[in-house]
PALUMLUM-276369 format. One record per atom (N, C-alpha, C, O): x negated, y negated, z negated; residue in three letters. Coordinates in pm, whole numbers, plus 50000, padded with zeros to 5 digits. Each point is the difference from the previous one (the first is absolute). Example, Ala and Ser with C-alpha at 12.3 -4.5 7.8 and 13.67 -1.06 7.14 Angstrom:
<nodes>
486815056949220ALA500894988150000ALA499104988050000ALA498965000249934ALA501394989350138SER499184988149994SER500774989149927SER499494988949983SER
</nodes>
This chain:
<nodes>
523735199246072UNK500064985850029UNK499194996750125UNK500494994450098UNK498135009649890UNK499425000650142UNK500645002150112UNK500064991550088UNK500435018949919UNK500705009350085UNK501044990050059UNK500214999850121UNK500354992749801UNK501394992850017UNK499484987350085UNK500564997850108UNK498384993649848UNK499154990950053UNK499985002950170UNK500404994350101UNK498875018349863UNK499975001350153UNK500855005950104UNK499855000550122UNK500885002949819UNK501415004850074UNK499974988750058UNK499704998650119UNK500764987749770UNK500844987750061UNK499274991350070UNK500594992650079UNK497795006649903UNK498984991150102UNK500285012750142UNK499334996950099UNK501155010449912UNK499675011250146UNK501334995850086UNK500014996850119UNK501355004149772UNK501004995850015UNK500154982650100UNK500184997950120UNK499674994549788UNK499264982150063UNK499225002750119UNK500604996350101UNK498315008849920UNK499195001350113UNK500735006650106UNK499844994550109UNK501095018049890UNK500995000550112UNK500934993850057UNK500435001250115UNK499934991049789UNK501714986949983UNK499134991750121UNK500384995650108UNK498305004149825UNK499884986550103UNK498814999450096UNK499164991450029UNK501165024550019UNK498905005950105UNK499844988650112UNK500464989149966UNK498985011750160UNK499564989450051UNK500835002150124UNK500315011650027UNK500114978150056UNK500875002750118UNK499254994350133UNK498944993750003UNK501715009450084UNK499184994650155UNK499484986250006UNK499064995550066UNK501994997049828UNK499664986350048UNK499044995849864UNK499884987849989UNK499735016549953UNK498905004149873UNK498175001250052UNK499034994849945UNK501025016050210UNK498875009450026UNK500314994850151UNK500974996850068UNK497115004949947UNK500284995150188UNK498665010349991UNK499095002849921UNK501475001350224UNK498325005850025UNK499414991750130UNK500574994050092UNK497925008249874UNK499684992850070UNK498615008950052UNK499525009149933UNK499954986450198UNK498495008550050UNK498834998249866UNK499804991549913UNK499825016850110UNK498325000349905UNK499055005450042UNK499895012250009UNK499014977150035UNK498795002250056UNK498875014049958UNK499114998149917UNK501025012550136UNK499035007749962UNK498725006050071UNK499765000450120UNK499365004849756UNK498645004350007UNK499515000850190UNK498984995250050UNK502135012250018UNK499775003350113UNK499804985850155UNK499394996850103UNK501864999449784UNK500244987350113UNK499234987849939UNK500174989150055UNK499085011849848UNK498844988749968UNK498955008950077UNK499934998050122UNK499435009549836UNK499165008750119UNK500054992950160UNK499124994550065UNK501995007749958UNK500184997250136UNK499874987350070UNK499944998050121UNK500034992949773UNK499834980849995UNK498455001750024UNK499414995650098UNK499935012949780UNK498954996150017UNK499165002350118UNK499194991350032UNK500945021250046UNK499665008250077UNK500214988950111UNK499185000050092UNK501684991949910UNK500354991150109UNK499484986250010UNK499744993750102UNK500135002349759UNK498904989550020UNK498825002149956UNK499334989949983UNK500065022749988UNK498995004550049UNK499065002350142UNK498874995950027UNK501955011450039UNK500225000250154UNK499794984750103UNK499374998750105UNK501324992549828UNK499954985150057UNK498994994649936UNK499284995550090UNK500145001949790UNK499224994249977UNK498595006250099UNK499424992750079UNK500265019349902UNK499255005550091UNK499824999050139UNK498895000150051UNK501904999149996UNK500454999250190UNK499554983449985UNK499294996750096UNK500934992949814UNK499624991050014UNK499064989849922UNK499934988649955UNK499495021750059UNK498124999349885UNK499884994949909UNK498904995449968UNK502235003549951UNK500024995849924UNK498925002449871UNK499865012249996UNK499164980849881UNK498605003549956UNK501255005849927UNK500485003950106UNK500084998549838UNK500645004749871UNK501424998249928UNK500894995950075UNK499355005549841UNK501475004149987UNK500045006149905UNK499325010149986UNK501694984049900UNK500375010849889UNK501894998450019UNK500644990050034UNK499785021849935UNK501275000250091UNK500885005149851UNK499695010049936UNK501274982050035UNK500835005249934UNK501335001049964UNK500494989049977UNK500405022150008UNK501425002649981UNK500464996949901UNK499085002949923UNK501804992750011UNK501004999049909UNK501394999450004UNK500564994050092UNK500105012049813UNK501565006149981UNK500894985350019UNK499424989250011UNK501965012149992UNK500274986349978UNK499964991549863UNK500074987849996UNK499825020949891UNK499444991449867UNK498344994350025UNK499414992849919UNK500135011450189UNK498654988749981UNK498835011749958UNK498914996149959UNK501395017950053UNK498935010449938UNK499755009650052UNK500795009450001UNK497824991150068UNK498825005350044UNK500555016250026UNK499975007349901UNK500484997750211UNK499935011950044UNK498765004650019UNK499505009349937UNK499874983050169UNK498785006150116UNK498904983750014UNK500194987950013UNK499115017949980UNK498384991350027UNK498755001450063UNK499275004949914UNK500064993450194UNK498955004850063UNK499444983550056UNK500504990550060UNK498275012649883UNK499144995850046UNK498775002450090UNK499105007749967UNK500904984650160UNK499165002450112UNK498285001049877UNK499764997549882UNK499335008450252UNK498864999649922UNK499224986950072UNK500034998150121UNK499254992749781UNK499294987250015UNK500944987149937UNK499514989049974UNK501735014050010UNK501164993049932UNK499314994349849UNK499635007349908UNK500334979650094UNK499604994549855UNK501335005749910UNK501174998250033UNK498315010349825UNK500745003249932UNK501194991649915UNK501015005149952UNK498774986750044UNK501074993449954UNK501664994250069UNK501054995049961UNK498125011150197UNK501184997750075UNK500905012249984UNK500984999750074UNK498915012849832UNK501165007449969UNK500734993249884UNK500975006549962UNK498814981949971UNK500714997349888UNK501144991250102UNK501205002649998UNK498124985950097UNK500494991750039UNK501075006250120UNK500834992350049UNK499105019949988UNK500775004950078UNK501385006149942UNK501095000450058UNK498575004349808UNK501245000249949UNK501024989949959UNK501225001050016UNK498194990449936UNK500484984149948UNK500764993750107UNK500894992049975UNK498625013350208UNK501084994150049UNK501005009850045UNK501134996050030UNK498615014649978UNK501055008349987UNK500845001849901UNK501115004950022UNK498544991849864UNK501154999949893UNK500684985450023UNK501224998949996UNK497784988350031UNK501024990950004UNK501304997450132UNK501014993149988UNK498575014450128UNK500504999850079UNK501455005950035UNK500884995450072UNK499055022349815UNK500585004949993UNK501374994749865UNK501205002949998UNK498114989749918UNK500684992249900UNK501114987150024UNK501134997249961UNK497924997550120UNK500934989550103UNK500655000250088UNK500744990850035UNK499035024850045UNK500915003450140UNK499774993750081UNK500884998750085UNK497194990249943UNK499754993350124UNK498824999750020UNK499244995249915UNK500395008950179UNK498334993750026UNK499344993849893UNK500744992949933UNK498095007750031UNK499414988549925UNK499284990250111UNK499554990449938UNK500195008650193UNK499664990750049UNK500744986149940UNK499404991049942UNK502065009450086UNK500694990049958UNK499614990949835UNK499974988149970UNK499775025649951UNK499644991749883UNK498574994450022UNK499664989149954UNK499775016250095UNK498544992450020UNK500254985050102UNK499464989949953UNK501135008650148UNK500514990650056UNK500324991149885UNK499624988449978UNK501065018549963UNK500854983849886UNK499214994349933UNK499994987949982UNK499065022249959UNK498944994649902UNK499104989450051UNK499784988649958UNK499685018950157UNK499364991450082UNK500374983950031UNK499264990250013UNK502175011349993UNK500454988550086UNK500154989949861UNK500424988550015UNK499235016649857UNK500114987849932UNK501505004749912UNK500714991549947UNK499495017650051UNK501315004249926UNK499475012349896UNK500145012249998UNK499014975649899UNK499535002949857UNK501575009349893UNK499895007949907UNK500954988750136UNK500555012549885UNK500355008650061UNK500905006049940UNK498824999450179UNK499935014150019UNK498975008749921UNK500155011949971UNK498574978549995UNK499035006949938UNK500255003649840UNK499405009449948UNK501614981949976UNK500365001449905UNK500815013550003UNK500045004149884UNK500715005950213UNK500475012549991UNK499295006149893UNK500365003049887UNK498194998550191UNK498595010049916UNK500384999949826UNK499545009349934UNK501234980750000UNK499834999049839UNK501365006750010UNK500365001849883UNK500575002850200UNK501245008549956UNK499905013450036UNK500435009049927UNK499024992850183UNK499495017350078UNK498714998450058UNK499694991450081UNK499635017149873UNK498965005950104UNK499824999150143UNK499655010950046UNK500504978850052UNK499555005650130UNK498844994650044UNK499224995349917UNK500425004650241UNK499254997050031UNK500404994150185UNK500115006650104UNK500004978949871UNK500544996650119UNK498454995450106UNK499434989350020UNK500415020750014UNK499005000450143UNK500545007050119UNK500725009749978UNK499104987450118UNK500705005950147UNK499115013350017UNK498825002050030UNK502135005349942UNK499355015650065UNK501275006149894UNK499825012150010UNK501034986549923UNK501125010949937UNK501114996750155UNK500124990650079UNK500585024049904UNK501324998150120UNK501295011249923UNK499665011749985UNK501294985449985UNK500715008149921UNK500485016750139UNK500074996250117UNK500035009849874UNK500645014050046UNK501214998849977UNK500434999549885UNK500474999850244UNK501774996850012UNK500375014449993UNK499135008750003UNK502374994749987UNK500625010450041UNK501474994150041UNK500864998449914UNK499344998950203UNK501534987450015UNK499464987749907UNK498874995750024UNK501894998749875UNK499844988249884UNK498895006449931UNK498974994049971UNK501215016050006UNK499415005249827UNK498394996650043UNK499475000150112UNK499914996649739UNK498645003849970UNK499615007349934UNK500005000449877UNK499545007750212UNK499365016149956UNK498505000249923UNK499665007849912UNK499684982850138UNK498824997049928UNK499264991550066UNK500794993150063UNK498015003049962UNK499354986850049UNK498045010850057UNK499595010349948UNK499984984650124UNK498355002650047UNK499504987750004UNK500604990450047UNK498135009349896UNK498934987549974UNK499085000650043UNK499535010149948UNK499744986050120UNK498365004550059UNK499104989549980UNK500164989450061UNK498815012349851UNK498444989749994UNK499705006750014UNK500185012149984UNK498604974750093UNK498225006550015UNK499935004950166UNK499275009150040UNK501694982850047UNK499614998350170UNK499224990449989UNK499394994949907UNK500735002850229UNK499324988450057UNK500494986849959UNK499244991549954UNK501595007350057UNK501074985649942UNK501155001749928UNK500365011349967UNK500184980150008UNK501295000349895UNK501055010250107UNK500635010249971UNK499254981850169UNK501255000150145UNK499605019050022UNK500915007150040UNK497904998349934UNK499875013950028UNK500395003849879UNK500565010850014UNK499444985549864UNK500475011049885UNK501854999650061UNK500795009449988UNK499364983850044UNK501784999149985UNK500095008550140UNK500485011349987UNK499194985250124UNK500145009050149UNK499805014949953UNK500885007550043UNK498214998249883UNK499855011449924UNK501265004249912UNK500645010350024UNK499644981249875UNK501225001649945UNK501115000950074UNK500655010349987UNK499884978050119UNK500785005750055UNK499745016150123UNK500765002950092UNK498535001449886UNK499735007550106UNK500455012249927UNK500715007650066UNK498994996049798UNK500055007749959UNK501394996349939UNK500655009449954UNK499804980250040UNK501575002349963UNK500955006950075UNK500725009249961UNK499234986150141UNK500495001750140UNK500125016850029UNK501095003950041UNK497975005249943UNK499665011350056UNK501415003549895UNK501045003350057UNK498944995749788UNK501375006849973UNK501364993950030UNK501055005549969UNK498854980650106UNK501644997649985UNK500095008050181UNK500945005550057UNK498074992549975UNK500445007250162UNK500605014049972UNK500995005150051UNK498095000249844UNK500235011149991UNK501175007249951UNK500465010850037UNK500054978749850UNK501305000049915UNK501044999050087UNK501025006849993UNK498624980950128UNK501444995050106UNK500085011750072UNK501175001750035UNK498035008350009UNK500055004250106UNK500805014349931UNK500735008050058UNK498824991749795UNK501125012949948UNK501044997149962UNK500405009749936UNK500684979050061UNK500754993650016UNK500134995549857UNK501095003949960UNK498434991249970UNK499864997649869UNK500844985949959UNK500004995949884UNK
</nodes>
């Protein structure tokens, strides 16, 4: 009887195997090419003296590949560096913009926080590949809000150059 069970659940699961228009593939950000973000707004934050920097990658679900923190960096700016990299990468935009809104008096943007987790401060920048979001970089703990994000984008940047230039 077992036997028969599973004949016919193996049977069903082939009938209604999955077809092209079912499955997409799409880029996925890896170990190497978060490395390489960081390495890049590492590089920039440095060249532009920046006191510190906690620099971080995430996948496009919003989760933590790669993390480095400069040394003198208040520790808590590795929590807050992920928070905008996950929200950034979650939303597919800058978080400057959400900090703009909040700012400007556009109170239910802040109401998001009771449905998902983010963290709308300017310094997340999502990582493109063409449309797609591959994953997002966040940087606290510069000099200003305007240097965590110049950092972020700096280190975004190093992989889509890098991606365009392999024709990706």
């Amino acid at each position: 009887m077992r036997a028969l069970s599973l004949s016919l659940a193996l049977a069903l699961m082939t009938a209604r195997s999955a077809t092209a228009g079912d499955v997409t593939t799409q880029p996925t950000l890896t170990l190497e090419g978060a490395k390489r973000v960081v390495a890049a707004a590492i590089a920039y934050a440095r060249s532009h003296d920046a006191p510190g920097a906690a620099i971080a990658v995430v996948d496009a679900g919003g989760h933590t590949i790669c993390l480095e923190r400069l040394d003198g960096t208040f520790p808590a700016s590795s929590d807050v560096s992920i928070g905008k990299a996950r929200t950034a990468a979650n939303f597919g935009r800058p978080t400057r913009g959400m900090e703009e809104s909040i700012n400007k008096n556009r109170p239910a943007l802040a109401a998001v926080a009771a449905v998902t987790a983010f963290t709308p401060l300017q310094g997340g920048v999502p990582i493109m590949v063409g449309t797609e979001v591959i994953g997002a970089v966040g940087v606290s703990g510069a000099a200003s809000a305007q240097q965590d994000e110049e950092i972020a984008i700096a280190g975004a940047s190093a992989l889509q150059t890098a991606s365009a230039a392999q024709g990706r």
